[in-house]
N, C-alpha and C positions, 0 to 999 in steps of 0.2 A: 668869848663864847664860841664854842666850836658849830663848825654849820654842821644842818639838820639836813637832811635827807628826804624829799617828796617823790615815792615814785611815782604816783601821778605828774609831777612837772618832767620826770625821767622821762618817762611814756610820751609826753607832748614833743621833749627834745626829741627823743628818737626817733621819734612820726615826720618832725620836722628834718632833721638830717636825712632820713631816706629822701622823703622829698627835692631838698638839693640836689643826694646823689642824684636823681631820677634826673632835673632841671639839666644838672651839664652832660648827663650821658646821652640825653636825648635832644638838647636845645643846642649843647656845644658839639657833639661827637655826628648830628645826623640822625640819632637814633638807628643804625642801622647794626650795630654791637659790633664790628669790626675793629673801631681803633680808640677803643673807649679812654675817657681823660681819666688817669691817675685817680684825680678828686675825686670821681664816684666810687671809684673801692673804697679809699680811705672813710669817705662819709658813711658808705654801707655796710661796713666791719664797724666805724661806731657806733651807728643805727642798732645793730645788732647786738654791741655789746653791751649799752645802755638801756635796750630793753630787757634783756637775758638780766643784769643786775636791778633791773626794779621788779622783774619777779620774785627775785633771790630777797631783795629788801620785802617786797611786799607778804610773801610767804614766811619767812622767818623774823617780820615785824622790829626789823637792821633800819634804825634813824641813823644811826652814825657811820662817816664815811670811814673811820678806820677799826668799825668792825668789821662792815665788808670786806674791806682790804684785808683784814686777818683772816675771814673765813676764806677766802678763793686761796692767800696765801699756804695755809693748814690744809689745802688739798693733795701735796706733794709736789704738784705739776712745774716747782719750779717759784721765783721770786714775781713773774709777772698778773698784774690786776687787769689784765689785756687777752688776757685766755680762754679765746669763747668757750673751747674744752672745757675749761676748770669750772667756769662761771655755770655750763648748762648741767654740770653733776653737782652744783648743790641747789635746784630744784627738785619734788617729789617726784616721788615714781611717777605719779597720778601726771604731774605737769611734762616730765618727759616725753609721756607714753602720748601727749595729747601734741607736744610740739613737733616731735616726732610724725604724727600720723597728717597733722595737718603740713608739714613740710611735703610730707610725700605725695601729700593729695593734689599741691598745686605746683610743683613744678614739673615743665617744661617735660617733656618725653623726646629725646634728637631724636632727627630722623638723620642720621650719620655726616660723617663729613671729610672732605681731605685735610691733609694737613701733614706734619712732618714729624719722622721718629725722633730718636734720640740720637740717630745718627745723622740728622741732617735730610731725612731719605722721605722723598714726597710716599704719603699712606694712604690710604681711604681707612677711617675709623668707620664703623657697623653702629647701625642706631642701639640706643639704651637706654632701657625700660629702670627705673630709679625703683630699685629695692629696699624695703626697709632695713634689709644687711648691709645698706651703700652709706644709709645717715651717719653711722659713727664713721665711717672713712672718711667723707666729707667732711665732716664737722671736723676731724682731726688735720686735715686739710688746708683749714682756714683757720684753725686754734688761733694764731699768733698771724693774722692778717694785720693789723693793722701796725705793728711792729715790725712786721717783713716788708711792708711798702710805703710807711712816713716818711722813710728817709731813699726815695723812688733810686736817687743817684749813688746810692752804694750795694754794686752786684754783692751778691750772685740776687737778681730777682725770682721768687716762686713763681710757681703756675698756680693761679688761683681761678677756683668757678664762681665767677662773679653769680649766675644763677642764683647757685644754693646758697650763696649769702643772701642776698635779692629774698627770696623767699622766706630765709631765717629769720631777717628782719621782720618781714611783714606778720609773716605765722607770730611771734616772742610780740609784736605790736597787741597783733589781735589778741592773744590769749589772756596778756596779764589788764585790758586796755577796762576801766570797770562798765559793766553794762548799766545802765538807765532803768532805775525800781520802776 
């Protein structure tokens, strides 16, 4: 018998993995985000990918683990079931436009920073103000996080905003998480 599909236990997983992430970013790393361990990306791209597919299961009412896998598949985006991209365009507009707004409401606003070009060349970056023109860049971003960094020891590593995952998470938590009649 093939397994069934709970996105309420989705939702607990994914609650539970940010969690972790949070436990070694901040118990093991200092909490100070400088030289964060590996393991929290990876936890927080699952975090996120797990919740983004039990809203997909829970909106298009998907028990079965290789329908999902067919739907995000039949997006184009390519053969991966790992593609926050793919996974947050087969949600409703309605659900977008709400993950979206609450992304933007709570993350972080820099207040700028140094740091180095592309040339190796010490910068100062200028603070930035998170547009809702910036959500699909980010999001495109991080599409294939946790695919770019499982396997940490084979370059080329991306640059990834741990933030706006951080928030993806939580926002894809809260949205799909069911309220109390």
């Amino acid at each position: 018998m093939a397994a069934r599909m709970n996105f309420e236990l989705m939702l607990h997983q994914a609650s539970a993995m940010l969690g972790a992430a949070d436990r070694v970013l901040f118990e093991e790393a200092g909490g100070d985000g400088t030289n964060f361990p590996i393991e929290a990306l990876i936890f927080t791209s699952l975090s996120a990918e797990i919740a983004l597919k039990a809203g997909v299961c829970k909106t298009r009412g998907i028990s079965e683990p290789r329908d999902l896998m067919s739907l995000i598949r039949a997006t184009g985006n390519g053969p991966s079931a790992h593609d926050l991209a793919a996974i947050f365009s087969l949600l409703s507009a309605h659900e977008q436009a709400a993950l979206r707004e609450d992304v933007i409401a709570t993350i972080p606003q820099t207040q700028g920073f140094l740091g180095t070009s592309d040339q190796g060349e010490l910068q100062e970056f200028p603070p930035v103000t998170f547009s809702p023109s910036m959500f699909q860049a980010r999001l495109d971003s991080v599409r294939r996080c946790f695919e770019d960094w499982r396997y940490s020891y084979e370059p080329p590593l991306k640059i990834v905003n741990l933030t706006f995952l951080q928030c993806l998470a939580r926002s894809s938590i809260a949205l799909f998480t069911p309220r109390p009649a």
